[in-house]
C-alpha positions, 0 to 999 in steps of 0.5 A: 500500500505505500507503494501506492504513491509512487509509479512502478512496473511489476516484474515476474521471476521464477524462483529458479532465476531469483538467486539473490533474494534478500530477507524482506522477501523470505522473513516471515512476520511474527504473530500478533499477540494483541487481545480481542479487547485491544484496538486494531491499528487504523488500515493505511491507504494511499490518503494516509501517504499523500494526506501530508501534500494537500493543502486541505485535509481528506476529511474535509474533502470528505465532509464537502462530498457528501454535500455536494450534489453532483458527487453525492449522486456519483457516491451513491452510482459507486455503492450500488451501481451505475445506470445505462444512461446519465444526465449531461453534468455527470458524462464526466464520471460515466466515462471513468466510471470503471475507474472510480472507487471510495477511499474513506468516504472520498472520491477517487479517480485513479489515483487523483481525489475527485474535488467538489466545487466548494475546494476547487478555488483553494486548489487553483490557487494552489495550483497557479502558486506551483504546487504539483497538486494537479497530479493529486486531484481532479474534477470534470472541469479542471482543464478550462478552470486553469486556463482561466485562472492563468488568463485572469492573472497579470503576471502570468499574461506579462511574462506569456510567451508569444503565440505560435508563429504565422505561416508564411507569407511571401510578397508578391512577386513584381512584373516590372523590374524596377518596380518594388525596392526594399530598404534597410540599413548596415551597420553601425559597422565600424563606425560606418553606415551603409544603406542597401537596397534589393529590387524585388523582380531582379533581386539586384543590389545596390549598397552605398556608404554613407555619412549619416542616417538622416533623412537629407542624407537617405534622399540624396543617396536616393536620388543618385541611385534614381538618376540612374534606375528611374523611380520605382512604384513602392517601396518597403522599409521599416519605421526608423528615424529616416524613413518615417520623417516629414522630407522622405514623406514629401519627397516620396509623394512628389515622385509618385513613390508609395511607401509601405512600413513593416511591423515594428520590431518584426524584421521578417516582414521585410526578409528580402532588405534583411537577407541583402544587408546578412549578404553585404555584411559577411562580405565586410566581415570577410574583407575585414578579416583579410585586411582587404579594403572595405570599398574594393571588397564591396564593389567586387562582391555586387559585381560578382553577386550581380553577375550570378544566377539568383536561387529564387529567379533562376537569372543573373540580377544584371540580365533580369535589370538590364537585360545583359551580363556585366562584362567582366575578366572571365569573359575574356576566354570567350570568342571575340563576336566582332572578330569572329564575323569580321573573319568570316566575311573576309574569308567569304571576300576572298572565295571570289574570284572576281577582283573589285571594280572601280570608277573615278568620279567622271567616268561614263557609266552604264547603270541599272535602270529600274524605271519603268522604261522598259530598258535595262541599262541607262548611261551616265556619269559618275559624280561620288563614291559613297561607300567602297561599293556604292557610287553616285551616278548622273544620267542623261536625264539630270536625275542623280541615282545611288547604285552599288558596283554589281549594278554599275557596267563601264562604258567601254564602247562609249569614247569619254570626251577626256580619253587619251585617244582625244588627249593624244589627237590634241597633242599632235598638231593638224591631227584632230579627234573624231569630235574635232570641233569640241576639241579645239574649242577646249585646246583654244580657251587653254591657250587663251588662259595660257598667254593672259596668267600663266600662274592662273591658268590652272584655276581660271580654265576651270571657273567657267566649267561645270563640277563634272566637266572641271574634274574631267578637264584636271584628269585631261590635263594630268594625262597630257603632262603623263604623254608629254614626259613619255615622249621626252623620254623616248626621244633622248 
C-alpha cells in the first residue's frame, strides 16, 4: 500500500532465476499477540501517504462530498451501481466510471481525489502558486478552470510567451523590374553606415556608404541611385528615424513613390532588405578579416553577386535589370563576336574570284535602270563614291541615282570626251579627234588662259566649267603632262 504513491512496473521471476533474494522477501512476520479487547491499528491507504501534500485535509474533502450534489449522486452510482444512461453534468464520471472507487468516504479517480466545487478555488490557487497538486486531484472541469485562472492573472499574461508563429507569407512577386525596392540599413559597422537596397523582380543590389542616417542624407543617396534606375512604384522599409520623417514623406509623394512600413520590431516582414544587408555584411566581415579594403571588397562582391544566377529567379540580377551580363575578366576566354564575323566575311571576300571594280568620279557609266522604261541599262556619269561599293551616278536625264558596283557596267564602247585617244589627237598638231570641233574649242580657251596668267591658268580654265566637266578637264590635263614626259623620254 505505500507503494501506492509512487509509479512502478511489476516484474515476474521464477524462483529458479531469483538467486539473490534478500530477507524482506523470505522473513516471515511474527504473530500478533494483541487481545480481542485491544484496538486494531487504523488500515493505511494511499490518503494516509499523500494526506501530508494537500493543502486541505481528506476529511474535509470528505465532509464537502457528501454535500455536494453532483458527487453525492456519483457516491451513491459507486455503492450500488451505475445506470445505462446519465444526465449531461455527470458524462464526466460515466466515462471513468470503471475507474472510480471510495477511499474513506472520498472520491477517487485513479489515483487523483475527485474535488467538489466548494475546494476547487483553494486548489487553483494552489495550483497557479506551483504546487504539483494537479497530479493529486481532479474534477470534470479542471482543464478550462486553469486556463482561466492563468488568463485572469497579470503576471502570468506579462511574462506569456508569444503565440505560435504565422505561416508564411511571401510578397508578391513584381512584373516590372524596377518596380518594388526594399530598404534597410548596415551597420553601425565600424563606425560606418551603409544603406542597401534589393529590387524585388531582379533581386539586384545596390549598397552605398554613407555619412549619416538622416533623412537629407537617405534622399540624396536616393536620388543618385534614381538618376540612374528611374523611380520605382513602392517601396518597403521599416519605421526608423529616416524613413518615417516629414522630407522622405514629401519627397516620396512628389515622385509618385508609395511607401509601405513593416511591423515594428518584426524584421521578417521585410526578409528580402534583411537577407541583402546578412549578404553585404559577411562580405565586410570577410574583407575585414583579410585586411582587404572595405570599398574594393564591396564593389567586387555586387559585381560578382550581380553577375550570378539568383536561387529564387533562376537569372543573373544584371540580365533580369538590364537585360545583359556585366562584362567582366572571365569573359575574356570567350570568342571575340566582332572578330569572329569580321573573319568570316573576309574569308567569304576572298572565295571570289572576281577582283573589285572601280570608277573615278567622271567616268561614263552604264547603270541599272529600274524605271519603268522598259530598258535595262541607262548611261551616265559618275559624280561620288559613297561607300567602297556604292557610287553616285548622273544620267542623261539630270536625275542623280545611288547604285552599288554589281549594278554599275563601264562604258567601254562609249569614247569619254577626256580619253587619251582625244588627249593624244590634241597633242599632235593638224591631227584632230573624231569630235574635232569640241576639241579645239577646249585646246583654244587653254591657250587663251595660257598667254593672259600663266600662274592662273590652272584655276581660271576651270571657273567657267561645270563640277563634272572641271574634274574631267584636271584628269585631261594630268594625262597630257603623263604623254608629254613619255615622249621626252623616248626621244633622248
Amino acid at each position: 500500500m505505500k507503494l501506492t504513491a509512487y509509479d512502478f512496473t511489476v516484474e515476474f521471476v521464477r524462483s529458479a532465476e531469483n538467486c539473490q533474494a534478500d530477507a524482506l522477501s523470505r522473513l516471515p512476520l511474527p504473530r500478533s499477540s494483541v487481545g480481542r479487547g485491544t484496538k486494531k491499528s487504523e488500515t493505511a491507504t494511499y490518503l494516509n501517504f499523500v494526506q501530508d501534500s494537500f493543502p486541505l485535509s481528506f476529511k474535509d474533502i470528505k465532509s464537502e462530498t457528501a454535500k455536494d450534489p453532483i458527487l453525492s449522486k456519483i457516491y451513491g452510482y459507486v455503492l450500488y451501481g451505475w445506470p445505462t444512461a446519465v444526465d449531461k453534468e455527470y458524462i464526466a464520471y460515466f466515462r471513468r466510471k470503471e475507474n472510480i472507487y471510495i477511499d474513506q468516504g472520498c472520491l477517487l479517480w485513479g489515483y487523483k481525489i475527485i474535488i467538489p466545487g466548494t475546494l476547487q478555488n483553494p486548489i487553483l490557487k494552489e495550483i497557479h502558486d506551483g504546487h504539483p497538486a494537479r497530479n493529486y486531484v481532479w474534477w470534470a472541469t479542471i482543464d478550462a478552470d486553469i486556463e482561466r485562472a492563468v488568463r485572469d492573472c497579470g503576471a502570468c499574461l506579462a511574462v506569456r510567451p508569444a503565440p505560435p508563429p504565422a505561416p508564411l507569407h511571401s510578397w508578391p512577386w513584381p512584373v516590372e523590374p524596377w518596380s518594388r525596392l526594399h530598404l534597410d540599413y548596415l551597420g553601425p559597422f565600424n563606425n560606418k553606415y551603409y544603406l542597401v537596397i534589393i529590387d524585388a523582380h531582379s533581386k539586384w543590389i545596390e549598397a552605398e556608404k554613407v555619412s549619416s542616417t538622416s533623412a537629407a542624407n537617405l534622399i540624396s543617396v536616393l536620388r543618385k541611385i534614381f538618376a540612374r534606375f528611374g523611380f520605382p512604384k513602392r517601396i518597403i522599409s521599416d519605421n526608423g528615424p529616416p524613413f518615417t520623417s516629414v522630407e522622405v514623406a514629401t519627397y516620396f509623394q512628389r515622385n509618385g513613390i508609395g511607401h509601405t512600413f513593416t511591423a515594428p520590431y518584426h524584421p521578417a516582414s521585410n526578409g528580402a532588405a534583411e537577407n541583402a544587408v546578412r549578404s553585404v555584411k559577411r562580405a565586410l566581415k570577410k574583407a575585414s578579416l583579410e585586411n582587404e579594403d572595405e570599398n574594393t571588397a564591396l564593389s567586387r562582391f555586387l559585381f560578382s553577386y550581380r553577375n550570378t544566377e539568383h536561387s529564387t529567379t533562376g537569372r543573373e540580377p544584371s540580365v533580369a535589370l538590364l537585360g545583359r551580363r556585366l562584362r567582366g575578366r572571365l569573359d575574356l576566354l570567350r570568342p571575340n563576336t566582332d572578330e569572329r564575323v569580321r573573319d568570316r566575311q573576309l574569308a567569304s571576300e576572298l572565295r571570289q574570284d572576281a577582283p573589285l571594280r572601280v570608277v573615278a568620279p567622271g567616268d561614263s557609266v552604264l547603270i541599272r535602270d529600274y524605271s519603268r522604261r522598259n530598258r535595262k541599262w541607262a548611261e551616265g556619269v559618275v559624280i561620288d563614291r559613297s561607300s567602297p561599293v556604292s557610287y553616285s551616278v548622273k544620267t542623261s536625264d539630270g536625275q542623280i541615282h545611288k547604285r552599288h558596283m554589281d549594278q554599275i557596267m563601264c562604258d567601254k564602247n562609249r569614247k569619254s570626251r577626256f580619253s587619251l585617244t582625244k588627249i593624244e589627237a590634241y597633242d599632235r598638231p593638224g591631227v584632230e579627234a573624231e569630235e574635232g570641233s569640241e576639241a579645239r574649242e577646249l585646246k583654244e580657251k587653254d591657250e587663251l588662259v595660257n598667254r593672259s596668267s600663266p600662274e592662273k591658268s590652272s584655276r581660271l580654265s576651270t571657273d567657267h566649267m561645270s563640277p563634272v566637266a572641271a574634274v574631267g578637264h584636271v584628269r585631261r590635263q594630268a594625262a597630257v603632262q603623263c604623254l608629254q614626259k613619255i615622249k621626252k623620254k623616248n626621244v633622248r
